[in-house]
mmJSON file of the N, C-alpha and C atoms, coordinates in Angstrom:
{"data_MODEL":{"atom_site":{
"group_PDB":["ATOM","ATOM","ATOM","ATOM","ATOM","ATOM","ATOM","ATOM","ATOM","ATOM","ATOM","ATOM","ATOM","ATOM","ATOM","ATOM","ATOM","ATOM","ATOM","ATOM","ATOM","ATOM","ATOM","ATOM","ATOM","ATOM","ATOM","ATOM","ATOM","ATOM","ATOM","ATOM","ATOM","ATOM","ATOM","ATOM","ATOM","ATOM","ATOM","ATOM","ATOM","ATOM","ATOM","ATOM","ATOM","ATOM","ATOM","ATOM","ATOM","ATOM","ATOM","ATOM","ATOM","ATOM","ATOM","ATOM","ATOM","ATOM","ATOM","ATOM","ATOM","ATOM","ATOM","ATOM","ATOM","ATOM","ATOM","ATOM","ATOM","ATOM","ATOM","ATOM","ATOM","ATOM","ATOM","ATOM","ATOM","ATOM","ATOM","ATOM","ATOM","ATOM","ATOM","ATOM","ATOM","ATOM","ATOM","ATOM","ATOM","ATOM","ATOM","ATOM","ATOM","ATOM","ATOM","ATOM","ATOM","ATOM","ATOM","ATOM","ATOM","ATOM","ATOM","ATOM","ATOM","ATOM","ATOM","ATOM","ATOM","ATOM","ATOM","ATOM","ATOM","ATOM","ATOM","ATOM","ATOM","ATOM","ATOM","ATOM","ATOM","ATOM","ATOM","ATOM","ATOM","ATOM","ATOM","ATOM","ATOM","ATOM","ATOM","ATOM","ATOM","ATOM","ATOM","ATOM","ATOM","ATOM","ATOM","ATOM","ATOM","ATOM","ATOM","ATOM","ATOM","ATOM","ATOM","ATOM","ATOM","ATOM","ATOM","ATOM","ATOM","ATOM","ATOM","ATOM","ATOM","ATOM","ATOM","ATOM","ATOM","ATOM","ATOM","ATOM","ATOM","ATOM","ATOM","ATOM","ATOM","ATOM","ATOM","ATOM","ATOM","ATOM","ATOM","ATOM","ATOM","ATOM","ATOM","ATOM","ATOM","ATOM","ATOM","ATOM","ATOM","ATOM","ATOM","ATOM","ATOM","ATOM","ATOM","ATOM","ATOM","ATOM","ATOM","ATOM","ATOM","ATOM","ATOM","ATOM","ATOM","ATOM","ATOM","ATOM","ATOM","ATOM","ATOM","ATOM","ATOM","ATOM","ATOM","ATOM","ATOM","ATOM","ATOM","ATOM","ATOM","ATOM","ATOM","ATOM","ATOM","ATOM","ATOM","ATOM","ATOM"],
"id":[1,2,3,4,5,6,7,8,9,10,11,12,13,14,15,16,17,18,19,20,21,22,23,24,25,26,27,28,29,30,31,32,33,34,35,36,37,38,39,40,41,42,43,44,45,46,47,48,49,50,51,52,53,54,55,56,57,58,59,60,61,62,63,64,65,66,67,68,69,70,71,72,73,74,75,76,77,78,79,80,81,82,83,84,85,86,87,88,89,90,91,92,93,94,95,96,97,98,99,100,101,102,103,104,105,106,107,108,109,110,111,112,113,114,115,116,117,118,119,120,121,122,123,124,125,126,127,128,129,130,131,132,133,134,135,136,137,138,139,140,141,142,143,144,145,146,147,148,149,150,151,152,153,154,155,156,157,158,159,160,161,162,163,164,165,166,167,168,169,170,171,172,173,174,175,176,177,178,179,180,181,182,183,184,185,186,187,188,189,190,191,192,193,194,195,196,197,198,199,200,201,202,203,204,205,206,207,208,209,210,211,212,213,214,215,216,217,218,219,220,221,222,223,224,225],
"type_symbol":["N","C","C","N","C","C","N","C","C","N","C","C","N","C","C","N","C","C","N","C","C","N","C","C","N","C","C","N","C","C","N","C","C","N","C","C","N","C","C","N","C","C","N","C","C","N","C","C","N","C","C","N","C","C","N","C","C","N","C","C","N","C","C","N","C","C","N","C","C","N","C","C","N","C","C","N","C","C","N","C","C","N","C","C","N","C","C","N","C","C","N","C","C","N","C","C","N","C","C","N","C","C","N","C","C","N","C","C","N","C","C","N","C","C","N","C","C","N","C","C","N","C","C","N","C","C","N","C","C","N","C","C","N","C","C","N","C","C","N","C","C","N","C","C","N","C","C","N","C","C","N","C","C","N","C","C","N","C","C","N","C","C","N","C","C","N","C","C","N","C","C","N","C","C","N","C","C","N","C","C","N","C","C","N","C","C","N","C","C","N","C","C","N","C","C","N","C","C","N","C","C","N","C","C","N","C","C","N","C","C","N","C","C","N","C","C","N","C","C","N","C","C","N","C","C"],
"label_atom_id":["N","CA","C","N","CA","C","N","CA","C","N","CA","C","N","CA","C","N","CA","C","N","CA","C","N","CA","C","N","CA","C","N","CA","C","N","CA","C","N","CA","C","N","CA","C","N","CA","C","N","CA","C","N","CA","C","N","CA","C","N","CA","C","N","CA","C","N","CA","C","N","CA","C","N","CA","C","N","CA","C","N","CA","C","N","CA","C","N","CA","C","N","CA","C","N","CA","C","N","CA","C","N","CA","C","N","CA","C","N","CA","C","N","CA","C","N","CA","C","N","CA","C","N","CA","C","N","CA","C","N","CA","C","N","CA","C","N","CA","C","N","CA","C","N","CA","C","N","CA","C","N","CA","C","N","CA","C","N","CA","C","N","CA","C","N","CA","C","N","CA","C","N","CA","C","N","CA","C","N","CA","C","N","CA","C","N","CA","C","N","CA","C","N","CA","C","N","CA","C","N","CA","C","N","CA","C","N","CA","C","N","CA","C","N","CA","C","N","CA","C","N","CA","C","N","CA","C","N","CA","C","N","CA","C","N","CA","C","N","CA","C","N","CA","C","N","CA","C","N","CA","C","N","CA","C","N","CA","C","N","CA","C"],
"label_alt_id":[null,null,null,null,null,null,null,null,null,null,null,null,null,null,null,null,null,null,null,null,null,null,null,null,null,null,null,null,null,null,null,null,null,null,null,null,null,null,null,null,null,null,null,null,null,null,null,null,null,null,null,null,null,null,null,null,null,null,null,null,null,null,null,null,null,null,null,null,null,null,null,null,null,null,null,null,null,null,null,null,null,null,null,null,null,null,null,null,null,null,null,null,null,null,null,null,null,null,null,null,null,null,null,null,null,null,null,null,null,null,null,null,null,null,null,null,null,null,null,null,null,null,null,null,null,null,null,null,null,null,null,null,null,null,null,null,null,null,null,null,null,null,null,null,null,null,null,null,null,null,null,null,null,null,null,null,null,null,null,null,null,null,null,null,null,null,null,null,null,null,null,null,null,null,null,null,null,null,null,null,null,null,null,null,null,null,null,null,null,null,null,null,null,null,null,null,null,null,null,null,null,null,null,null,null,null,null,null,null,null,null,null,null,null,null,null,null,null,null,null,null,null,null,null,null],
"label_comp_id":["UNK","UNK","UNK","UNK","UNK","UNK","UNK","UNK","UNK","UNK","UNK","UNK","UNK","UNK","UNK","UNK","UNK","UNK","UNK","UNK","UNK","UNK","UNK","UNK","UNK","UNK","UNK","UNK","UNK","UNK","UNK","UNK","UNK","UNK","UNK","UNK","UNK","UNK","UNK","UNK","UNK","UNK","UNK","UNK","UNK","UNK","UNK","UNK","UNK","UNK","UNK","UNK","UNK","UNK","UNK","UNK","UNK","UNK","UNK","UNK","UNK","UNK","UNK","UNK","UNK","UNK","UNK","UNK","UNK","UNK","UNK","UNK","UNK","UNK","UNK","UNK","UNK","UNK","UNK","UNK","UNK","UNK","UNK","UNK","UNK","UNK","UNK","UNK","UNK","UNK","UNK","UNK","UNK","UNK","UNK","UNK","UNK","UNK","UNK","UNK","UNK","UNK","UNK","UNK","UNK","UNK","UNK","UNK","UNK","UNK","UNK","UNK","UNK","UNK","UNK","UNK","UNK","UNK","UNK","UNK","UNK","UNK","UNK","UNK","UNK","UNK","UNK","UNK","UNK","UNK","UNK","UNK","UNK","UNK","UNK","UNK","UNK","UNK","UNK","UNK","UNK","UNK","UNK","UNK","UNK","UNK","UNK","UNK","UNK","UNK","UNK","UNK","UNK","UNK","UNK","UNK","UNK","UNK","UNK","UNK","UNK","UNK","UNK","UNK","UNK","UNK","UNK","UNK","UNK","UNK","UNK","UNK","UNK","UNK","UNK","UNK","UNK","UNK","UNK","UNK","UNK","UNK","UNK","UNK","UNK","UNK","UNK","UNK","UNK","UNK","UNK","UNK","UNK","UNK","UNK","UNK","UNK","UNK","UNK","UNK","UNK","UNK","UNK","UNK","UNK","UNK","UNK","UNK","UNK","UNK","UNK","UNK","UNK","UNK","UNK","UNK","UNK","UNK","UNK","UNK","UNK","UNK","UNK","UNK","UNK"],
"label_asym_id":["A","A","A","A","A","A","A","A","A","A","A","A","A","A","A","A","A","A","A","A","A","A","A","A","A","A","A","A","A","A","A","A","A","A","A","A","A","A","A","A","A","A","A","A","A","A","A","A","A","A","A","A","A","A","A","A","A","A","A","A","A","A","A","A","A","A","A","A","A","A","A","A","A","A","A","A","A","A","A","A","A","A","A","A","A","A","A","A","A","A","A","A","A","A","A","A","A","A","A","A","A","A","A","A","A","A","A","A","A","A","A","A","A","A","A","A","A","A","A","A","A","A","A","A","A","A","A","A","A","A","A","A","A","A","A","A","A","A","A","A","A","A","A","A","A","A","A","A","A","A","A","A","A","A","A","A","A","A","A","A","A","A","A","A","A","A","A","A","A","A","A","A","A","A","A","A","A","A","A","A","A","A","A","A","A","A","A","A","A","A","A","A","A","A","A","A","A","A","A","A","A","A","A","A","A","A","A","A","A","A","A","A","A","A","A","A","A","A","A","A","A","A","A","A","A"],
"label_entity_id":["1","1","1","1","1","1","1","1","1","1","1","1","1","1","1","1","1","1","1","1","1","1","1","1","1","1","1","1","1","1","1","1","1","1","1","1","1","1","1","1","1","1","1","1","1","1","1","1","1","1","1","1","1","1","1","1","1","1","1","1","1","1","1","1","1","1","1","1","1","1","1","1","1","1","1","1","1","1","1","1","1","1","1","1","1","1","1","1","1","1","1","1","1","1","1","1","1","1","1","1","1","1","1","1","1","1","1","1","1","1","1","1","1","1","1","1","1","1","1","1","1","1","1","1","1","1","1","1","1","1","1","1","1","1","1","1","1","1","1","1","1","1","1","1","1","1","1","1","1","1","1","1","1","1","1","1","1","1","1","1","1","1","1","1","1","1","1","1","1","1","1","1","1","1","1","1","1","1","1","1","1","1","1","1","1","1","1","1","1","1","1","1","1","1","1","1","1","1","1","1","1","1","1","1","1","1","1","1","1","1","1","1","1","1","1","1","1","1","1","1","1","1","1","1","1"],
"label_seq_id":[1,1,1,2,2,2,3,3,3,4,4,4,5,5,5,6,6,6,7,7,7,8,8,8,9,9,9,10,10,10,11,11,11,12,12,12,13,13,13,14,14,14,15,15,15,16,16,16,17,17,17,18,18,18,19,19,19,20,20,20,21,21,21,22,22,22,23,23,23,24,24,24,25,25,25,26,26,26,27,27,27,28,28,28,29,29,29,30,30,30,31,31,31,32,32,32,33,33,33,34,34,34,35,35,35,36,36,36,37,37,37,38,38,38,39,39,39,40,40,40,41,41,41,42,42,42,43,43,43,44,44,44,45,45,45,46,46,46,47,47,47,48,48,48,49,49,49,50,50,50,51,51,51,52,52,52,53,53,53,54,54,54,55,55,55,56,56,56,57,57,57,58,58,58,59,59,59,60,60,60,61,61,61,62,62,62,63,63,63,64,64,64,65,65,65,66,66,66,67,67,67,68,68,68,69,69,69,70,70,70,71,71,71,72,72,72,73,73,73,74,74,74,75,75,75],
"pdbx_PDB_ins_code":[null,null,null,null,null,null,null,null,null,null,null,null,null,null,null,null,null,null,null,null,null,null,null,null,null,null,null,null,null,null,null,null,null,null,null,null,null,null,null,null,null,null,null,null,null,null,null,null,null,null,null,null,null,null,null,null,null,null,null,null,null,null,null,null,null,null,null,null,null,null,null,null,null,null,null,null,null,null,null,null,null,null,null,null,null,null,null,null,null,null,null,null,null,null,null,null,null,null,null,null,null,null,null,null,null,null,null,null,null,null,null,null,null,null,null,null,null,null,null,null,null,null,null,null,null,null,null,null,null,null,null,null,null,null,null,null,null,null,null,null,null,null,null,null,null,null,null,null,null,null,null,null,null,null,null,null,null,null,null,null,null,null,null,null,null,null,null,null,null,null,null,null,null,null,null,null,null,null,null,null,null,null,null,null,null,null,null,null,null,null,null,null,null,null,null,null,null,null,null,null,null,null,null,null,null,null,null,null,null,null,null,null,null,null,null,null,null,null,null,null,null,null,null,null,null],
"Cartn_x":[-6.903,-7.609,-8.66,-9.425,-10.478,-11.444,-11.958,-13.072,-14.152,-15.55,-16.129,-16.772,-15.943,-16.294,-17.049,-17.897,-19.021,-18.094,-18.476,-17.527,-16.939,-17.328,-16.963,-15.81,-15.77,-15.333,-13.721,-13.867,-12.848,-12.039,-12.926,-12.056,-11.367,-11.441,-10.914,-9.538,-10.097,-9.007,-7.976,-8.581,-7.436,-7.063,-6.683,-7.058,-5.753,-6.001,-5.005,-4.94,-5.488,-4.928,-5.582,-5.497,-6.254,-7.195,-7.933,-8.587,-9.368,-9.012,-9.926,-10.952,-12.468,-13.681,-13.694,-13.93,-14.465,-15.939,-16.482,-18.288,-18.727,-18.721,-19.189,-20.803,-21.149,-23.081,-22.528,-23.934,-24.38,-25.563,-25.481,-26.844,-27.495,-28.474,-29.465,-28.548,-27.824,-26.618,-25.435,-25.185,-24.045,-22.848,-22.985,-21.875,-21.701,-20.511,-19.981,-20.54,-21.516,-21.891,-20.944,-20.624,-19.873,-19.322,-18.297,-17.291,-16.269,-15.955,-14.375,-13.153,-12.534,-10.954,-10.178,-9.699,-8.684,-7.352,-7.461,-6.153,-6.052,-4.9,-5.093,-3.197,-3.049,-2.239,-2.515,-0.915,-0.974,-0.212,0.248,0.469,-0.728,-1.486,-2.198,-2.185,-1.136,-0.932,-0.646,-0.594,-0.107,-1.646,-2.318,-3.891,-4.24,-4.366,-4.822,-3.876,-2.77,-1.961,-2.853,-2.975,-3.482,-4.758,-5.805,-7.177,-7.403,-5.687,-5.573,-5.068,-4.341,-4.081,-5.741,-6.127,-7.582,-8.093,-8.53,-9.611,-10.453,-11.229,-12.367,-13.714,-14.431,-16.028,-16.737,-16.708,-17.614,-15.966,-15.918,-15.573,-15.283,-14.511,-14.898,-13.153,-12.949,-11.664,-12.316,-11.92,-12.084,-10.329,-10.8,-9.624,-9.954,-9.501,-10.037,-8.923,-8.851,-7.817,-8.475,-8.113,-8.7,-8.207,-9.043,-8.594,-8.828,-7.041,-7.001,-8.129,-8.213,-8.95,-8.9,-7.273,-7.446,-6.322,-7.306,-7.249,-8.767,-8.602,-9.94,-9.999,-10.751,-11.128,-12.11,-11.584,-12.165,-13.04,-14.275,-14.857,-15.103],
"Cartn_y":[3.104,3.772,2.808,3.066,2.454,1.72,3.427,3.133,3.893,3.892,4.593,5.757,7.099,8.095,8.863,9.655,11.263,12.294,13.267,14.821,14.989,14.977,15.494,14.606,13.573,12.654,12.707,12.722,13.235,14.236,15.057,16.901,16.824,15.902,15.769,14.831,14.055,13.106,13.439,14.017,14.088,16.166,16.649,18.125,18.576,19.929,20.136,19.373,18.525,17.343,17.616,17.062,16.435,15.236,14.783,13.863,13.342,11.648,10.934,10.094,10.484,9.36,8.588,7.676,6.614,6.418,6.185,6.021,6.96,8.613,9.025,9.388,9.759,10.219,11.089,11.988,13.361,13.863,14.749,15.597,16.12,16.629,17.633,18.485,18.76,19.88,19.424,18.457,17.121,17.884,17.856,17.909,16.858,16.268,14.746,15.247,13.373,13.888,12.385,11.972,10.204,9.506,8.813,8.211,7.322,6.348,5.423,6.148,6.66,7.421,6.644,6.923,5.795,6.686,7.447,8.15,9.604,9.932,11.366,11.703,13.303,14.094,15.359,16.156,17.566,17.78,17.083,17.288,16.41,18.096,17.482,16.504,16.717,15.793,14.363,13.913,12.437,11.759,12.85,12.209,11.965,13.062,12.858,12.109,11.608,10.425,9.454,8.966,7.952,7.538,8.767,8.393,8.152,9.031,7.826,6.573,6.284,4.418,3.744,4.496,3.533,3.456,4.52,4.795,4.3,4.631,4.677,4.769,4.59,4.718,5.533,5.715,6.974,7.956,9.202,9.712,11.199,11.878,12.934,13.528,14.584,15.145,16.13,16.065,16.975,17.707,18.76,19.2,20.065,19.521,19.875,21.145,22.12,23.04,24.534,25.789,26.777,27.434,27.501,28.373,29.798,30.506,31.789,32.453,33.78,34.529,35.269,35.162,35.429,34.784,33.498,32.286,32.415,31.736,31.562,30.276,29.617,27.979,27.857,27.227,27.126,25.531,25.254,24.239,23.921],
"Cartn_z":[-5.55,-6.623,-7.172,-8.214,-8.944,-8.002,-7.335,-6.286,-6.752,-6.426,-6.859,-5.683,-5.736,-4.844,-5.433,-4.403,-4.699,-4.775,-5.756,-5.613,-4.639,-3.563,-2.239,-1.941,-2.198,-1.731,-2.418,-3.795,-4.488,-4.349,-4.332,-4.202,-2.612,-1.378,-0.373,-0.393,-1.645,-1.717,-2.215,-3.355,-4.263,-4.679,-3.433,-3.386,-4.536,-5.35,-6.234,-7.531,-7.58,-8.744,-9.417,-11.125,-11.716,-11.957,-11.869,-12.062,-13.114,-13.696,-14.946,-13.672,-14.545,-13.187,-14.759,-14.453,-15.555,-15.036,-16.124,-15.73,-14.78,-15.241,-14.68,-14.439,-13.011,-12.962,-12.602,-13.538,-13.526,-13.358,-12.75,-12.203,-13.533,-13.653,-14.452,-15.235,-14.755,-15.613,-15.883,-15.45,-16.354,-15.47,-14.083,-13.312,-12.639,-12.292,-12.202,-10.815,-10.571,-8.6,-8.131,-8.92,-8.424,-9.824,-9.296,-10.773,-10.167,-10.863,-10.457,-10.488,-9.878,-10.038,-10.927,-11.822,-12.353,-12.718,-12.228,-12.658,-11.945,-11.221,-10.689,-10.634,-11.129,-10.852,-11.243,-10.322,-10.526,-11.853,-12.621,-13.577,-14.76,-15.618,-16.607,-17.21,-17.682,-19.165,-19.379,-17.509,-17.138,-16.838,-16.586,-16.805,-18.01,-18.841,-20.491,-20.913,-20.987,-21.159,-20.887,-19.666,-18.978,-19.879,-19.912,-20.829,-22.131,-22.749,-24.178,-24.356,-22.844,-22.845,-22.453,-21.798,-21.158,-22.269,-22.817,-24.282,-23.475,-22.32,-22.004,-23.051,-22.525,-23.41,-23.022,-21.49,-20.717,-20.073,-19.962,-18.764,-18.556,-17.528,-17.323,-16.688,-16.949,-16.226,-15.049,-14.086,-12.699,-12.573,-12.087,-11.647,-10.232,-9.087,-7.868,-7.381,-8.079,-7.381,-7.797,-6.812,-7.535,-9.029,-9.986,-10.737,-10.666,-11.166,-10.608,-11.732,-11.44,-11.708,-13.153,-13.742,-14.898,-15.879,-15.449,-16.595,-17.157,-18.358,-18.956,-19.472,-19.296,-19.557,-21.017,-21.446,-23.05,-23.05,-22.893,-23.658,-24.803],
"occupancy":[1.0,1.0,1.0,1.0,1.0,1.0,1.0,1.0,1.0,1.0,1.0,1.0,1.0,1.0,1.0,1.0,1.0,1.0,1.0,1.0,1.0,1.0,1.0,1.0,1.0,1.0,1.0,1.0,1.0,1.0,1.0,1.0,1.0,1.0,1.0,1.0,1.0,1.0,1.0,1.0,1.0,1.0,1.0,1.0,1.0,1.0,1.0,1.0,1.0,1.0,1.0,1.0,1.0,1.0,1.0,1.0,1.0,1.0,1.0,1.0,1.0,1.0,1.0,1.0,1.0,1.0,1.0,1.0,1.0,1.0,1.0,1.0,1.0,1.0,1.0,1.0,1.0,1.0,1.0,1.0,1.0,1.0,1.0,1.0,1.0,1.0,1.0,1.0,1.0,1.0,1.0,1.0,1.0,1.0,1.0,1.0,1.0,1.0,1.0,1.0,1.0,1.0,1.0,1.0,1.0,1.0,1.0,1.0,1.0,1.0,1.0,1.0,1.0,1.0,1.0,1.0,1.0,1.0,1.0,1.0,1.0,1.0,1.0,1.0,1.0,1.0,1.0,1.0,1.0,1.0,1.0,1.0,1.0,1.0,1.0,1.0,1.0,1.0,1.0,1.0,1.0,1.0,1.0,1.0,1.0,1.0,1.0,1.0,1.0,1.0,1.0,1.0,1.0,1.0,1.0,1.0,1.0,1.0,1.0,1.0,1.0,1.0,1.0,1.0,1.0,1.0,1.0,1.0,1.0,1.0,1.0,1.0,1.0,1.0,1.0,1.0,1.0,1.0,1.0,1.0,1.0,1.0,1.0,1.0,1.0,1.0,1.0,1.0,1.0,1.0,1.0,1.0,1.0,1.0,1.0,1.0,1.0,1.0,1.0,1.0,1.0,1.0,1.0,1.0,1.0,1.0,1.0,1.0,1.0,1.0,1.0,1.0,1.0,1.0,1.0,1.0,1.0,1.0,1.0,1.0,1.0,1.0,1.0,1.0,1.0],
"B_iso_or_equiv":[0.0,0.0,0.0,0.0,0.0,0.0,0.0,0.0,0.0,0.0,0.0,0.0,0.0,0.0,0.0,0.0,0.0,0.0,0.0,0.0,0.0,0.0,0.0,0.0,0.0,0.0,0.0,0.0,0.0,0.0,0.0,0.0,0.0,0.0,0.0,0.0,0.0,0.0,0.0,0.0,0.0,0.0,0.0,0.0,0.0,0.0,0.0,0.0,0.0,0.0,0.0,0.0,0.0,0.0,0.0,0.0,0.0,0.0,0.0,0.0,0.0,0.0,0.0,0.0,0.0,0.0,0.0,0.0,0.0,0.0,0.0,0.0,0.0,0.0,0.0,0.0,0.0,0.0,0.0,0.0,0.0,0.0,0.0,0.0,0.0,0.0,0.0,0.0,0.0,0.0,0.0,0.0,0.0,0.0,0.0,0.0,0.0,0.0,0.0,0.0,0.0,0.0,0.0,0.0,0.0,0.0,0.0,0.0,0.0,0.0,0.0,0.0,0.0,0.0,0.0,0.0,0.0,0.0,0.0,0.0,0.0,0.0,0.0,0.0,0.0,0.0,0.0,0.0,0.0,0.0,0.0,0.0,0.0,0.0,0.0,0.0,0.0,0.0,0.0,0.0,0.0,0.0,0.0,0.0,0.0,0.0,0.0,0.0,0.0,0.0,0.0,0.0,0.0,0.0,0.0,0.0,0.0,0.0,0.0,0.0,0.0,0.0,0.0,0.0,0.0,0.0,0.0,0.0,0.0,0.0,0.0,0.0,0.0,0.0,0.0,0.0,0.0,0.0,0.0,0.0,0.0,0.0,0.0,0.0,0.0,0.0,0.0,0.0,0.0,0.0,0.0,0.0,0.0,0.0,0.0,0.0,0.0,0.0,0.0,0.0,0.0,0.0,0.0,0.0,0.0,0.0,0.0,0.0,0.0,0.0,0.0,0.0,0.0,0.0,0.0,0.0,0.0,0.0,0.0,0.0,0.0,0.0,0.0,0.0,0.0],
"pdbx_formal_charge":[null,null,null,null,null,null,null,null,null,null,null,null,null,null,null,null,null,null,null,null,null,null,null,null,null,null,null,null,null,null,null,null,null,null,null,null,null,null,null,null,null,null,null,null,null,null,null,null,null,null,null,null,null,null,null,null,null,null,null,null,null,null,null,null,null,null,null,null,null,null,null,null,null,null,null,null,null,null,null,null,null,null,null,null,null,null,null,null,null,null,null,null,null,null,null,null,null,null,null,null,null,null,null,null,null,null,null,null,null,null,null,null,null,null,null,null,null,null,null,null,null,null,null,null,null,null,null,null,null,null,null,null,null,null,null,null,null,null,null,null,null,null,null,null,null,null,null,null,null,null,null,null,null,null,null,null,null,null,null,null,null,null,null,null,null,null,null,null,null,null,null,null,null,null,null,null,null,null,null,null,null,null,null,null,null,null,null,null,null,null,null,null,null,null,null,null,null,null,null,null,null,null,null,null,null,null,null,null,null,null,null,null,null,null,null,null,null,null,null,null,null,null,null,null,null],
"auth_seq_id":[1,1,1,2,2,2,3,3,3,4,4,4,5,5,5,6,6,6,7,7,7,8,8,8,9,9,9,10,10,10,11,11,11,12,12,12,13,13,13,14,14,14,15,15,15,16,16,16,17,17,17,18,18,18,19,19,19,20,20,20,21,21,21,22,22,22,23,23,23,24,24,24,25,25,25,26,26,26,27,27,27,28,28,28,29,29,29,30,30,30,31,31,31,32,32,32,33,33,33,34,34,34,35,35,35,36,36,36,37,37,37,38,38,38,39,39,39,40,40,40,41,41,41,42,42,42,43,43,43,44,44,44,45,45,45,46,46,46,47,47,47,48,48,48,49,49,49,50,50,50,51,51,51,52,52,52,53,53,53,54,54,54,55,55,55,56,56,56,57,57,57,58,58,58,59,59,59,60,60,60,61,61,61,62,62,62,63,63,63,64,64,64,65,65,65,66,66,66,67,67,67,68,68,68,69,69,69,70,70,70,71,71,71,72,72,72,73,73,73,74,74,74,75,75,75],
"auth_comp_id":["UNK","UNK","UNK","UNK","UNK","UNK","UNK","UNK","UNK","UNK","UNK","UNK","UNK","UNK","UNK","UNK","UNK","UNK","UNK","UNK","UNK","UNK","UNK","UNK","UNK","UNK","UNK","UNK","UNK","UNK","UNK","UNK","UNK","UNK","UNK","UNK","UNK","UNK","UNK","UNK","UNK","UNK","UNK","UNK","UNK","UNK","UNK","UNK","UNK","UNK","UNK","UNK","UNK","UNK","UNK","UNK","UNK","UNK","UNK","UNK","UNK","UNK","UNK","UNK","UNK","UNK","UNK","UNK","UNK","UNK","UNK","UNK","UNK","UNK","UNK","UNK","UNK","UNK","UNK","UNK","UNK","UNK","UNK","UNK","UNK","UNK","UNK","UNK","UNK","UNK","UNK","UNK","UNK","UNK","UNK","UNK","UNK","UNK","UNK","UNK","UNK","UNK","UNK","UNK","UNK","UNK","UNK","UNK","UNK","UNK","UNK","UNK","UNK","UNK","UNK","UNK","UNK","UNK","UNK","UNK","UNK","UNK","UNK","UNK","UNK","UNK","UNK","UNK","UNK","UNK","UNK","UNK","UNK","UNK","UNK","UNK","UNK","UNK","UNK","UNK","UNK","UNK","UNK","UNK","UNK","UNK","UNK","UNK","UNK","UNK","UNK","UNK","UNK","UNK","UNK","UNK","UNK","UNK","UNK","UNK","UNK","UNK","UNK","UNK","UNK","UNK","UNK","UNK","UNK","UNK","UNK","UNK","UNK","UNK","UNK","UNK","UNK","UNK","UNK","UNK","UNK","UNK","UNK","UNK","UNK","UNK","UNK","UNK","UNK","UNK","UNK","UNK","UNK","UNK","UNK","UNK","UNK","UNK","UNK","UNK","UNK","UNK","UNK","UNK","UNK","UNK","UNK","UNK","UNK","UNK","UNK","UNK","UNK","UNK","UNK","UNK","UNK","UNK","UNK","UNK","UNK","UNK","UNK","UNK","UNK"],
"auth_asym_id":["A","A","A","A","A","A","A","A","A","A","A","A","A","A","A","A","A","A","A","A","A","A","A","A","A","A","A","A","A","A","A","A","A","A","A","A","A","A","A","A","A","A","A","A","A","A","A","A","A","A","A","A","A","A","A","A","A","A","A","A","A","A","A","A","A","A","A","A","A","A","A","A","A","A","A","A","A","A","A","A","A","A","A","A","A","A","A","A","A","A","A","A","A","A","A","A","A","A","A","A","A","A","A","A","A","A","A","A","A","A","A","A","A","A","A","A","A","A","A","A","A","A","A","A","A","A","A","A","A","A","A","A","A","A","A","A","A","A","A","A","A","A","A","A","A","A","A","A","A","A","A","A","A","A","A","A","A","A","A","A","A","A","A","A","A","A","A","A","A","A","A","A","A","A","A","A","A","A","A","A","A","A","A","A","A","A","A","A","A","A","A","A","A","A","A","A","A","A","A","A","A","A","A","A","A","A","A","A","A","A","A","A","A","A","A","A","A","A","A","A","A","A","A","A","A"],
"auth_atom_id":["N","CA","C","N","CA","C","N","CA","C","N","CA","C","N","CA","C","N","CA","C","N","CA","C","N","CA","C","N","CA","C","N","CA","C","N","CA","C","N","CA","C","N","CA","C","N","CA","C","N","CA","C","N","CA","C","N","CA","C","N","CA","C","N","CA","C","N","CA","C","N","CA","C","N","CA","C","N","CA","C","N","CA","C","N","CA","C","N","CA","C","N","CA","C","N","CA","C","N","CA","C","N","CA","C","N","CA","C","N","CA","C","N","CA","C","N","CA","C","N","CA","C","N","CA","C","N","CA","C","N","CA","C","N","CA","C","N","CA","C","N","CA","C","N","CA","C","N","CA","C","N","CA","C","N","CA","C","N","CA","C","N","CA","C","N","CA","C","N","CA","C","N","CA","C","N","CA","C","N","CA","C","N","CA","C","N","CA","C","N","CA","C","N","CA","C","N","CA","C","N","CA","C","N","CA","C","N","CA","C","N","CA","C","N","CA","C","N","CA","C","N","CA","C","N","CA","C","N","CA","C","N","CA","C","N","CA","C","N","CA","C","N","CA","C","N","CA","C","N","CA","C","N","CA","C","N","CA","C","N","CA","C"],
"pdbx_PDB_model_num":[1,1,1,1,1,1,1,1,1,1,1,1,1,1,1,1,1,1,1,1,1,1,1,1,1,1,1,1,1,1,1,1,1,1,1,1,1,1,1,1,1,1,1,1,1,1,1,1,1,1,1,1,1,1,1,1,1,1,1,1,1,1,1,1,1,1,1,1,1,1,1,1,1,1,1,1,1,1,1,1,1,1,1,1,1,1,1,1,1,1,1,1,1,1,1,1,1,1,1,1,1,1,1,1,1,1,1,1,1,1,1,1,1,1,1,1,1,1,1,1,1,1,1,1,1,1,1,1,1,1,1,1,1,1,1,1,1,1,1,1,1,1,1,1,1,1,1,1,1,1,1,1,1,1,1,1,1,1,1,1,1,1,1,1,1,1,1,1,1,1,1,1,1,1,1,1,1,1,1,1,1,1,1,1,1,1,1,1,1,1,1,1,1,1,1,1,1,1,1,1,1,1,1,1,1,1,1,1,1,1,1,1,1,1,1,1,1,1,1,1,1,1,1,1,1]
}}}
């Protein structure tokens, strides 16, 4: 872990999971295109755990799995 992969690169790696990128880059529309992994599971809450021990300064949650169709995601 604490490599710095591209989307693609991630969502292969780490398929299903959650994911914390630390220092993430973003495109024009602030979608993560590359980031350091520092933390990944299929259980949420062991990531957002994880990013209140880091207390990072920059970062971003990915979650590389499909969401079904009637869930609704709240920003």
């Amino acid at each position: 872990m604490n490599e710095v992969l591209t989307r693609p690169e991630i969502e292969r790696q780490y398929r299903d999971e959650w994911i914390l990128v630390a220092d993430p880059e973003t495109d024009e529309h602030l979608n993560v295109t590359r980031g350091e992994v520092v933390a990944h599971s299929k259980d949420r809450d062991e990531v957002y755990q994880k990013a209140v021990e880091l207390r990072l300064k920059h970062s971003a949650f990915l979650y590389t799995g499909t969401v079904p169709d009637d869930v609704v995601i709240i920003l």
